[in-house]
Legacy VTK file of the C-alpha trace (Angstrom):
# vtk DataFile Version 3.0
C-alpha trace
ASCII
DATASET POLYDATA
POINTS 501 float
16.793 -15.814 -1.582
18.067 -14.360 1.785
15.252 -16.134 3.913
15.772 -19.421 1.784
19.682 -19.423 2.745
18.604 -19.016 6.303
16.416 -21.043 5.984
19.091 -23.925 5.116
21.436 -22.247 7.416
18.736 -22.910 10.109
18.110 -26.610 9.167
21.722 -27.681 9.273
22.356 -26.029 12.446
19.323 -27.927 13.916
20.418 -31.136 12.551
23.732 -31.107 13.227
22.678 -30.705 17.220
20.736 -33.836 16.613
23.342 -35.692 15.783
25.372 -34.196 18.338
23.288 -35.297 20.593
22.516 -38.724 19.006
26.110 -39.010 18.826
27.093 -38.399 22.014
24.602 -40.617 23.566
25.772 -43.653 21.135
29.159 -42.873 21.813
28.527 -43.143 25.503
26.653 -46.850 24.728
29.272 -47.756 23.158
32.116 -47.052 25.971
29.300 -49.087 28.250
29.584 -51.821 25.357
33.084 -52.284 25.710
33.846 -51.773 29.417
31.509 -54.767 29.801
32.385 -57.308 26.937
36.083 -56.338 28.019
35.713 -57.780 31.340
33.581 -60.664 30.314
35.729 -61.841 26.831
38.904 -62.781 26.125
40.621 -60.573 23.625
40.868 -63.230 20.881
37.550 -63.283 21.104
37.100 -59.832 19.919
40.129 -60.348 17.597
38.246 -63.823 15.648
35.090 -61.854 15.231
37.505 -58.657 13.900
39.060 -61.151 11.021
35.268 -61.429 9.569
35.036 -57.315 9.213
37.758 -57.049 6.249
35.763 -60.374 4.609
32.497 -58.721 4.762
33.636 -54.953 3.942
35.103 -56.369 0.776
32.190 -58.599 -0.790
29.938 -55.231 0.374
31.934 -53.198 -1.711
29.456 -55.045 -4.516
26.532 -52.860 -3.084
28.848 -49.902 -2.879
27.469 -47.524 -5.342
26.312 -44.628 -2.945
22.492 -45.185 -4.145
21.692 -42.671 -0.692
23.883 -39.772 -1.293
22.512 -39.899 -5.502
19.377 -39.657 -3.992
19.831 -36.706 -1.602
22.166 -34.782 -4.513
19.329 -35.182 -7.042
17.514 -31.816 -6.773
13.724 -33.638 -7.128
13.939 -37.425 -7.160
10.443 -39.033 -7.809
8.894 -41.918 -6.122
10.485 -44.064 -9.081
13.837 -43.605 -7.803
13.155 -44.303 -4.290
12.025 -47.371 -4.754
14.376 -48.645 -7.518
16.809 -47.153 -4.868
15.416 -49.429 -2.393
15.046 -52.555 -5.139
18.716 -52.011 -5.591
19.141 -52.292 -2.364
17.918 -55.789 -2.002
19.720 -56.999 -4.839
23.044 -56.414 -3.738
22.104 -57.567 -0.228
21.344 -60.739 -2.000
24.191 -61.148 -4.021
26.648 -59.912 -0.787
25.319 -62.793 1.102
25.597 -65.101 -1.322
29.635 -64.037 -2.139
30.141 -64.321 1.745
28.350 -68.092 1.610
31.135 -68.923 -1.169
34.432 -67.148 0.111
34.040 -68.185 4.279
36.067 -71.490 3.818
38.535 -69.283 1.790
38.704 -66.659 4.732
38.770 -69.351 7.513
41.701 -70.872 5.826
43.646 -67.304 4.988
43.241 -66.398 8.640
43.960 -70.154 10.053
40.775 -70.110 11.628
38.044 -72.598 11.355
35.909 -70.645 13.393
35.914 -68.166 11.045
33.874 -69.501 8.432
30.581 -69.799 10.460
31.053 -66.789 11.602
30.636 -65.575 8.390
27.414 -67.151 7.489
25.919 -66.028 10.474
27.024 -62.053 9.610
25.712 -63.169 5.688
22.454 -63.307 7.066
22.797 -60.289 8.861
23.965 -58.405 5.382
20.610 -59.970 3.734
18.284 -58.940 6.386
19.824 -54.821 6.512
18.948 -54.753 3.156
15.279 -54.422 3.382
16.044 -51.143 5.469
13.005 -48.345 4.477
14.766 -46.113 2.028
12.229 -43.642 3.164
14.471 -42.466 5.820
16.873 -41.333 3.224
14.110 -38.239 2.836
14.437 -37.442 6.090
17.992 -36.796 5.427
17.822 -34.834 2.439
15.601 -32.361 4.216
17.975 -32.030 7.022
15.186 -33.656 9.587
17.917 -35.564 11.599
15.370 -36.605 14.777
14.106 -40.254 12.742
17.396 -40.782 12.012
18.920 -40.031 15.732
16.291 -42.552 16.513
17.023 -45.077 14.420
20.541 -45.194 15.334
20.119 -44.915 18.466
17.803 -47.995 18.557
20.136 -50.359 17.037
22.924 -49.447 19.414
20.798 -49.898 22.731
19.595 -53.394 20.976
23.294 -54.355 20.215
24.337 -53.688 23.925
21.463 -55.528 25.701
21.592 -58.356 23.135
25.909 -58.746 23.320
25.683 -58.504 27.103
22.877 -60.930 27.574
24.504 -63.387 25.541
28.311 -62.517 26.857
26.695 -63.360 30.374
25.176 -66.903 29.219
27.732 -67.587 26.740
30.910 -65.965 27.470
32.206 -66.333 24.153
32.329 -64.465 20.587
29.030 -65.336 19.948
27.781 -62.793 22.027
29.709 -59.965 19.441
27.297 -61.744 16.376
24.240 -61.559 18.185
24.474 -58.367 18.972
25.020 -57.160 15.252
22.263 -59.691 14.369
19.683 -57.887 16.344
20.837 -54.746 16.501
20.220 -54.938 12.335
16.500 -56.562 13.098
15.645 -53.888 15.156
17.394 -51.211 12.381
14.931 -52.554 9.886
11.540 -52.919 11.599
12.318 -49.313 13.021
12.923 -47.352 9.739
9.139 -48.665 8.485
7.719 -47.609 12.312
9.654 -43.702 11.692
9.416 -43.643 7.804
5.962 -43.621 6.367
7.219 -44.597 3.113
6.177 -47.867 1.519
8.836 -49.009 -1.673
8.220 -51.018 -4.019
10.271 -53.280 -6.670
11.210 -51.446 -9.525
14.439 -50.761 -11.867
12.777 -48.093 -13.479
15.075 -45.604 -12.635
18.355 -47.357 -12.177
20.522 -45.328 -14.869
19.709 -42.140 -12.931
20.822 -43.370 -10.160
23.570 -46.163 -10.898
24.989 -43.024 -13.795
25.669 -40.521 -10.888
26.815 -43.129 -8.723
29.060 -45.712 -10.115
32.483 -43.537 -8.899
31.286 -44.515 -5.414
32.249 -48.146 -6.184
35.958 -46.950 -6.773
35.778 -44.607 -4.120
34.429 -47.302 -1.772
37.208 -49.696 -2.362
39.597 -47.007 -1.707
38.121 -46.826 1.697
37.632 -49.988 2.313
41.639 -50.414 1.989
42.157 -47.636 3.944
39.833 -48.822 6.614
40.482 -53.054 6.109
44.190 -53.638 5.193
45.973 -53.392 8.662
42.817 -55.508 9.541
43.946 -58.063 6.791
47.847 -57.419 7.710
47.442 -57.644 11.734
45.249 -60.403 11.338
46.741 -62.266 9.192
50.514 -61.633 10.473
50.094 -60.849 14.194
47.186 -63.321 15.266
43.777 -62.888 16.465
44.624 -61.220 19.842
47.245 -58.311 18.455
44.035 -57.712 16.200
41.965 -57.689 18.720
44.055 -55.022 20.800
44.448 -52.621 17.199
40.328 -52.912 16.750
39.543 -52.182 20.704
42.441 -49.112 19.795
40.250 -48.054 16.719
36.934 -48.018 18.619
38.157 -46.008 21.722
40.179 -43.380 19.777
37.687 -43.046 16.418
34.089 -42.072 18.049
35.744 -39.491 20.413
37.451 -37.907 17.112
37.659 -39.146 13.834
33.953 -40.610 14.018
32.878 -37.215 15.578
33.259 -35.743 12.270
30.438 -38.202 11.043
27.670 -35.904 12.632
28.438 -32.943 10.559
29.066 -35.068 7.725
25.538 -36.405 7.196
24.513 -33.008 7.666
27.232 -30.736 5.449
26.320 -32.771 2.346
22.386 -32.047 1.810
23.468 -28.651 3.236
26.267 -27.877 0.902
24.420 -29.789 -2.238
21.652 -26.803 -1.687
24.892 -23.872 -1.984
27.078 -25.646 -4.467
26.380 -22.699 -7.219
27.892 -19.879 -5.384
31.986 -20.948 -4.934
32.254 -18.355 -1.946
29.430 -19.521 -0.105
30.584 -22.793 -0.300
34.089 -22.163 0.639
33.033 -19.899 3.780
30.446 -23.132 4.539
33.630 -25.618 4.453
36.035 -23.122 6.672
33.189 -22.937 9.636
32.613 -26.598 9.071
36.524 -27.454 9.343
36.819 -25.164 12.536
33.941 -26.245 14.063
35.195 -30.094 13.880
38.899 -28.613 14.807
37.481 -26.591 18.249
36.441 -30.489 19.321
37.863 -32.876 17.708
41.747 -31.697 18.129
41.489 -31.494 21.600
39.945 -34.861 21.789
42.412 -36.730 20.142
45.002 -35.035 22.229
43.502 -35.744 25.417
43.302 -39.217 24.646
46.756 -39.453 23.835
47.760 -37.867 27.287
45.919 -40.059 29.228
45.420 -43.460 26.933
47.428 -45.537 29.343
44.893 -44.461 31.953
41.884 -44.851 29.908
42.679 -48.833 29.498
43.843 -49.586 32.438
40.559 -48.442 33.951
37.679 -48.731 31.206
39.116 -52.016 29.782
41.892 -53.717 32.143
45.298 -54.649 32.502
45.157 -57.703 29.973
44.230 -54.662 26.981
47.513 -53.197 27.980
49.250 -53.487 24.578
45.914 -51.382 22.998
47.546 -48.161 25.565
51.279 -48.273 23.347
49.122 -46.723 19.801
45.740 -45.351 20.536
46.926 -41.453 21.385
48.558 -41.522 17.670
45.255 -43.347 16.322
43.077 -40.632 18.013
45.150 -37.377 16.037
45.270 -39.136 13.210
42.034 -40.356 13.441
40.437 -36.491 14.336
42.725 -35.251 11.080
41.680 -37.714 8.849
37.781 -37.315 10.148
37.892 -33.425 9.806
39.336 -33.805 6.024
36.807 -35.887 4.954
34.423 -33.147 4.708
36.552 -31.538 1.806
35.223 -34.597 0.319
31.744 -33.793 0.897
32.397 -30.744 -1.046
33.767 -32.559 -4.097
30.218 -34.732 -4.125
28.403 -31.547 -3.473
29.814 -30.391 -6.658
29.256 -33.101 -8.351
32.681 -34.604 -8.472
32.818 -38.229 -6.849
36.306 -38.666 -8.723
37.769 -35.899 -6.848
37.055 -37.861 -3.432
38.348 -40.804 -5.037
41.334 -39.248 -6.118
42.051 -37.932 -3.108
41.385 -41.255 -1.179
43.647 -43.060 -3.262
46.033 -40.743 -2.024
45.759 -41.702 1.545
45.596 -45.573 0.549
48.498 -45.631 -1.117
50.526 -44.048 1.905
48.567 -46.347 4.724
48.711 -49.331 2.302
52.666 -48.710 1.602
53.826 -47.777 4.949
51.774 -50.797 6.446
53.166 -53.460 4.524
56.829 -51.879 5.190
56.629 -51.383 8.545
54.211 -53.844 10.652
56.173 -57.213 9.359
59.700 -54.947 11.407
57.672 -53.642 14.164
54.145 -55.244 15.224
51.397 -53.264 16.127
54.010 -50.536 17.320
54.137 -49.882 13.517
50.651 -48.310 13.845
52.424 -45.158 15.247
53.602 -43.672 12.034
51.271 -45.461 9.597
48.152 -43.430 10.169
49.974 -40.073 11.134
52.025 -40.187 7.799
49.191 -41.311 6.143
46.989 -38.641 7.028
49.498 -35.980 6.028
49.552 -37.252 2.630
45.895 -37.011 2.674
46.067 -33.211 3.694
48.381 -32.408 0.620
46.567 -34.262 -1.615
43.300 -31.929 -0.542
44.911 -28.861 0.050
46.558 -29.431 -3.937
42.641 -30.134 -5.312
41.489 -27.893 -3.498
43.670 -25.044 -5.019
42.018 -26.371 -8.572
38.459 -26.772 -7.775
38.187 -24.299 -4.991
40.639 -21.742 -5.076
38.285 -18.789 -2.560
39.484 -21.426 -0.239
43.056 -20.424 0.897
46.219 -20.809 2.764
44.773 -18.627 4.822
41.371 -20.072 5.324
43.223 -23.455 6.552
45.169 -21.416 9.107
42.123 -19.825 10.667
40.173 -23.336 11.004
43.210 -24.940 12.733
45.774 -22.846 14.357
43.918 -21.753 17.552
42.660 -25.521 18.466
45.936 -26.656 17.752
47.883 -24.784 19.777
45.469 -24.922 22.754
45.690 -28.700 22.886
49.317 -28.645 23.007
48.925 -26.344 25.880
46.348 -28.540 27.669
48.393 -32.044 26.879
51.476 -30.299 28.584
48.666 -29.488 31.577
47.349 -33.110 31.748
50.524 -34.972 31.302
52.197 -32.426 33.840
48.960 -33.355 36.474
49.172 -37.267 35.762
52.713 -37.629 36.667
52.119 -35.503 39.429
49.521 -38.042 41.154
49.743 -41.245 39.286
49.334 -44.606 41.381
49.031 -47.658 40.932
45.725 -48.287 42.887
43.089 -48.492 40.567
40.668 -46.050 42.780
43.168 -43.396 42.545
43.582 -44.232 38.491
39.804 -43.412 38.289
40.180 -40.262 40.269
42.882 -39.908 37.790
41.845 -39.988 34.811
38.586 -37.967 35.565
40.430 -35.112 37.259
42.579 -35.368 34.100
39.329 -34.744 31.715
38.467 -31.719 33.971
42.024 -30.396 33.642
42.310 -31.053 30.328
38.434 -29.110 29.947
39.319 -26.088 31.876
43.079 -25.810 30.281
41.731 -25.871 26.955
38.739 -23.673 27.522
40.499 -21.010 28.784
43.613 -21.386 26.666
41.250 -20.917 23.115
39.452 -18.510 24.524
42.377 -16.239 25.592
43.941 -16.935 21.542
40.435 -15.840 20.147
40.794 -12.633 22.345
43.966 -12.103 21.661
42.956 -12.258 17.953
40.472 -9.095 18.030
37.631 -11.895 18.661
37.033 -13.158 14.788
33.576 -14.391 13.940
33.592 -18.273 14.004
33.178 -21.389 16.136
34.303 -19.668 19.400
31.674 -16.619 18.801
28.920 -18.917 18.193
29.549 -21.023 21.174
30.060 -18.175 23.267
26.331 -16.590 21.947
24.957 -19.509 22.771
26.286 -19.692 26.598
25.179 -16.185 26.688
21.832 -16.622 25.204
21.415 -19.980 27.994
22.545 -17.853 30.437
19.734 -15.204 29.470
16.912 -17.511 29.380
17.634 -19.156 32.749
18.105 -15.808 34.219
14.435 -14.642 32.585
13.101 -18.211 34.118
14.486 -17.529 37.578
13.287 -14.005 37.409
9.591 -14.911 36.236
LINES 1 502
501 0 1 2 3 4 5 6 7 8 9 10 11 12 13 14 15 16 17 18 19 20 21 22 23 24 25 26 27 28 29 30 31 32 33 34 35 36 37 38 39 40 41 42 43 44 45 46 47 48 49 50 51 52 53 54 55 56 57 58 59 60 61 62 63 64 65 66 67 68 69 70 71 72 73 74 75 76 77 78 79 80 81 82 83 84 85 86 87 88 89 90 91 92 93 94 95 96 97 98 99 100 101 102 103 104 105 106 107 108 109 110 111 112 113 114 115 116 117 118 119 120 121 122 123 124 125 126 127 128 129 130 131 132 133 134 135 136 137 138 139 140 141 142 143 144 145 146 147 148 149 150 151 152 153 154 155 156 157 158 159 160 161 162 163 164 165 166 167 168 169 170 171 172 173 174 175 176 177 178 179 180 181 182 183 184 185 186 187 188 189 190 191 192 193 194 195 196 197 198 199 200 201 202 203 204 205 206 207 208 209 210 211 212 213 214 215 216 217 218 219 220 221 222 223 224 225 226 227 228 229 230 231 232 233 234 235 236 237 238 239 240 241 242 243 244 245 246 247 248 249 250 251 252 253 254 255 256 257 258 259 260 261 262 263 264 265 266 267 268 269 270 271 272 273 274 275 276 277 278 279 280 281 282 283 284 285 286 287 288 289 290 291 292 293 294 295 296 297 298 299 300 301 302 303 304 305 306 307 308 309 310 311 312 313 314 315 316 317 318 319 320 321 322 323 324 325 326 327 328 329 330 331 332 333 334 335 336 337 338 339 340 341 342 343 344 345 346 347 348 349 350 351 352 353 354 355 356 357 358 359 360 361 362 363 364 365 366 367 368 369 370 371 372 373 374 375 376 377 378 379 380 381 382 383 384 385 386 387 388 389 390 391 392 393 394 395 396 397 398 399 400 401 402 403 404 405 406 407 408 409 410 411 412 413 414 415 416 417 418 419 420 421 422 423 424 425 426 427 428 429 430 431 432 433 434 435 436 437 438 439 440 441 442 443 444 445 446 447 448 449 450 451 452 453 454 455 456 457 458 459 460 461 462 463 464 465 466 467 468 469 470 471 472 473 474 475 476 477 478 479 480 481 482 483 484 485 486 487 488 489 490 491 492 493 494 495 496 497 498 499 500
């Protein structure tokens, strides 16, 4: 038993520095991405393609039954269920394209745009073709072998950027944003049957066992869909195509630093925590070092952003994205908060309780959902400032309550120990960086890119040293701050045994 929970222990560690890594490197492809579509479109033209997202996140909610994570909870699932997984697959992607074919003059005339509706048809297709993905890489997932998967992600982003910036450069207009996603999904498919030896075929064979364990994800999928879509629907629909356009640029700079971090453990925590779910105190420990491992990164990042966000558009995206500056440091806290809880989530499906994560979702939608539709008509996209920050709060009580039900070994106390030290060191390096930006700040645009990277190595340094002296000052607890310390040491070793050999 001891060398299989190693074993596990071993696997998730090793996947999630896959995905690290994976992440990282599409997060950096992505900043390339929008530096140089920024320069070369308009923001409306960002903002028209942005209306289509809500339209197709809504009609996909048809196919939103969670047919990979039943897979990867089922214990043994036979070759019947991966390919009436994959079967199931296709038929949604059918029907979703043929919902988007009917309801694109209906979205082109909500939005007042006739652009819109081709649009549409054109990401339709797109829907069909992602369909036909190999659901053998699903396997790969359950047994914690992230390396096809970092490949297959990566793949599709590298496609998307060549493909967008081609086309931006011979078009200069939003269809260069389609074509991307268009090939960028090509490449996705004919990629997962190159890494995944796995060859499906049409069945429904097994569709209760899989449709039975799954069919709270449909609920729980609209729930995030209105958390994720309705300011899409409300900006778009009240504020115009550019305001959307800045809120959407806002979202993608502040998310993949923070709340989208949290998306590396999370394909890794729930095959990993799926394999521990019968012993309540394992499980609890695995979600504290989970929490605090997000918290020792992802607080600081959205922190940092929010000291220097005014710097970070002026230089990665230009003046003209100006208005994106005024809410993306409250998007990126609220954003790493809202990322880090999710994982309590994971724990719920891990347990076998979908409507716990949908309970706990609807939660959070109410709050954004509410608060949106009270306070953008008064106050524009300025309104964005206390939507997701309240919202998230009511998304932390709402966990911490279930929690206390479900998984009472997890305590006060356990939230305190993922979260205080990272907190309090980013307040003491946002004081450093906003103390060093005023101290310097110019309006040449050399000097704002001297700026803003000597601000991300004051930031670094500050909130190094300030963690490191609260974990010492704390006796040293075993945790994130151990383990990453072990492994500087053990680097440290290795290249001293190199250089000594």
């Amino acid at each position: 038993m001891m060398h299989n929970n190693l074993n596990v222990r071993g696997r998730f560690i090793n996947g999630a520095f896959w995905m690290l890594g994976s992440k990282l490197t599409e997060r950096i492809l992505g900043l390339v991405s929008t530096l140089i579509l920024a320069r070369l479109l308009l923001p409306a033209d960002f903002g028209l393609v942005a209306m289509a997202a809500p339209v197709i996140a809504l009609v996909e909610l048809l196919g939103g039954f969670g047919i990979d994570a039943a897979l990867i909870q089922r214990r043994e699932p036979t070759q019947t269920h991966y390919n009436t997984a994959w079967t199931i697959n296709i038929i949604f992607g059918v029907l979703i394209t043929l919902f988007l074919w009917i309801l694109a003059p209906i979205a082109a005339s909500f939005f007042h745009e006739a652009r819109l509706e081709k649009i549409i048809y054109w990401l339709a297709i797109n829907n069909f073709v992602r369909g036909f993905s190999n659901i053998g890489m699903v396997k790969f997932r359950k047994e914690l072998n992230m390396a096809p998967e970092v490949i297959w992600v990566l793949s599709r982003k590298i496609t998307s950027l060549v493909v967008a910036t081609i086309a931006a450069l011979l078009l200069g207009s939003y269809w260069a944003l389609i074509l991307g996603m268009v090939g960028s999904t090509l490449v996705g498919v004919i990629t997962s049957f190159i890494l995944s030896k796995y060859r499906p075929r049409l069945t429904l064979k097994a569709y209760k066992d899989l449709i039975g364990f799954s069919s709270w994800f449909l609920l729980l999928n609209f729930l995030n869909y209105l958390q994720l879509r309705t300011n899409d629907l409300i900006v778009g629909r009240l504020l115009g195509p550019a305001q959307l356009a800045f809120y959407n640029v806002s979202i993608d700079i502040a998310v993949p630093f923070t709340g989208e971090a949290s998306s590396i453990i999370a394909r890794v925590a729930f095959p990993a925590f799926s394999k521990i779910a019968h012993d309540r105190t394992r499980l609890s420990d695995g979600l504290g070092a989970v929490l605090s491992g997000l918290a020792i990164f992802s607080i600081p990042a959205g922190f940092g952003i929010f000291a220097t966000d005014k710097l970070i558009v002026s230089v990665l995206l230009g003046e003209q994205w100006f208005p994106a500056s005024e809410i993306i440091g409250a998007l990126a806290i609220s954003t790493a908060a809202l990322g880090m809880l999710s994982h309590i989530s994971v724990v719920y499906m891990s347990l076998g309780f979908p409507k716990l994560s949908t309970l706990a979702s609807a939660v959070n939608v109410t709050a954004l959902i509410g608060l949106s539709l009270l306070l953008i008509p008064k106050h524009g996209l300025l309104a964005v400032n206390y939507v997701f920050p309240l919202s998230a709060a009511a998304c932390a009580i709402s966990h911490y309550f279930i929690l206390r039900v479900i998984l009472p070994e997890f305590r006060l106390k356990n939230w305190l120990q993922a979260f205080w030290r990272p907190v309090t060191a980013s307040l003491v390096m946002y004081l450093a960086v906003n103390a060093f930006i005023s101290v310097f700040m110019s309006d040449s645009t050399l000097v704002k890119i001297a700026l803003l990277l000597g601000a991300i190595t004051v930031g670094a340094i500050t909130y190094a040293a300030s963690i490191l002296a609260l974990w010492r000052l704390e006796g040293m607890p075993a945790g994130s701050e151990s383990l990453i310390v072990n492994k500087i040491k053990e680097i440290i070793l290795n290249l001293k045994k190199r250089h000594s050999s």
